[in-house]
N, C-alpha and C positions, 0 to 999 in steps of 0.2 A: 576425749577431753582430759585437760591435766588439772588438778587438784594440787592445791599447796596448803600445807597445813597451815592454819590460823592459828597465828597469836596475833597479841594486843597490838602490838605495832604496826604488824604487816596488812595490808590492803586488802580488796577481793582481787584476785588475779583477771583482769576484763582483754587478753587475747584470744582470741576465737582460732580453733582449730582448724586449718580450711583442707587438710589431708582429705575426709570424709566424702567431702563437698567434689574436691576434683578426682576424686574416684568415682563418685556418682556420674559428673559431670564426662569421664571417658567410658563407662559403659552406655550411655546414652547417644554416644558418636559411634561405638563400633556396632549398635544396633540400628541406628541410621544408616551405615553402611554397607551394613548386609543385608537391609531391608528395600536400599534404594533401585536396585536392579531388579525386583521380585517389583514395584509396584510399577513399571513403564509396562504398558499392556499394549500387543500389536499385536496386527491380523497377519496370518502366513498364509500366504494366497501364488498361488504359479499364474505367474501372469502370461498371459499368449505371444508367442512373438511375432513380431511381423517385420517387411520391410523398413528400412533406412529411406526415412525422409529428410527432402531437404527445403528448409524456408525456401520461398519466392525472393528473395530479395531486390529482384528485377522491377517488383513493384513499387508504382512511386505514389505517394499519398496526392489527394486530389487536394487542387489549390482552390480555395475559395476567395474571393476580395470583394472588400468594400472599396470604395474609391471613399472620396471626400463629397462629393456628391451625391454618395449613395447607392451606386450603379454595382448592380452585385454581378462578378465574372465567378465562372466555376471552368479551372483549367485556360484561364484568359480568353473566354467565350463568354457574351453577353447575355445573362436569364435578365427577362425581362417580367417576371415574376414569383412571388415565394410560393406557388404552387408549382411553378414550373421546375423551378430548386425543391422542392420537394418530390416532385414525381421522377426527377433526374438520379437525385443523392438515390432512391428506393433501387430503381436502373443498377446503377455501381452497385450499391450492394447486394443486390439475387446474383452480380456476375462474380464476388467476393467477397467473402462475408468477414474478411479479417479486413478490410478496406479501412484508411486513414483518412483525416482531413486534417488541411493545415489552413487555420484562419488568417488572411492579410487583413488588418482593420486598418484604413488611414485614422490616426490621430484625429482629426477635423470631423469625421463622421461622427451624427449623434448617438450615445449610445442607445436610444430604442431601436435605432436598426439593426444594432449590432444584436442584439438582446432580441429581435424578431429572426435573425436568421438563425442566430444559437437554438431556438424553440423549431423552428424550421428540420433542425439536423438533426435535433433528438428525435422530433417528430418520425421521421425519416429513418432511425435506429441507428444510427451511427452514433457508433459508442467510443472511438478513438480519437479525439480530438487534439489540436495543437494552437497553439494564438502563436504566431511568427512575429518576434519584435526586433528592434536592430537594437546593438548592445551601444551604449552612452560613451 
């Protein structure tokens, strides 16, 4: 800090030294930065190796529809009820367990149906789901 001598006329000097400050202020970054790669903490594990797999992508996700009617199709085949869509959707999935579904909703249909088969397919474990809409 700088001092001026005082006489009668002259002020108190009120600039602040900020020298101190941004030397504080840079050892505080370069110990941030030698400290930053000392606290990321990871496990060093040999992991096993095995074959080169490759996705299915031959697989096509199962189509579901409501009509406007209400008439629920799985793959354009008519269930004739939500247990039967239920014990189906179960079916597809013990044969795939990465198995998709894509929902067709007509518009027109009310939504508790739609909202009973969604419970339907959770029921059922299917966990990949799709709503299919046509773009405007």
């Amino acid at each position: 800090m700088a001092f001026k001598p005082q006489s009668e006329n002259e002020s108190a000097m009120s600039e602040i030294n900020v020298t101190p400050l941004v030397d504080v202020m840079l050892v505080l970054v370069i110990i941030l930065l030698v400290t930053a790669p000392l606290l990321t903490q990871s496990v060093h594990v040999t992991l096993p190796k095995t074959a080169e797999t490759t996705a299915n992508v031959n697989e096509q996700p199962l189509q579901l529809g409501i009509d406007a009617q209400g008439l629920i199709t799985l793959n354009k085949q008519p269930i004739e009820s939500l247990t039967l869509l239920e014990t189906t959707l179960k079916d597809e999935l013990a044969k795939n367990k990465e198995v998709a579904l894509h929902l067709y909703a007509d518009q027109a249909v009310v939504y508790r149906k739609v909202a009973e088969v969604m419970a339907t397919v959770q029921h059922a474990g299917i966990a990949k789901v799709a709503f299919v809409t046509v773009e405007e």
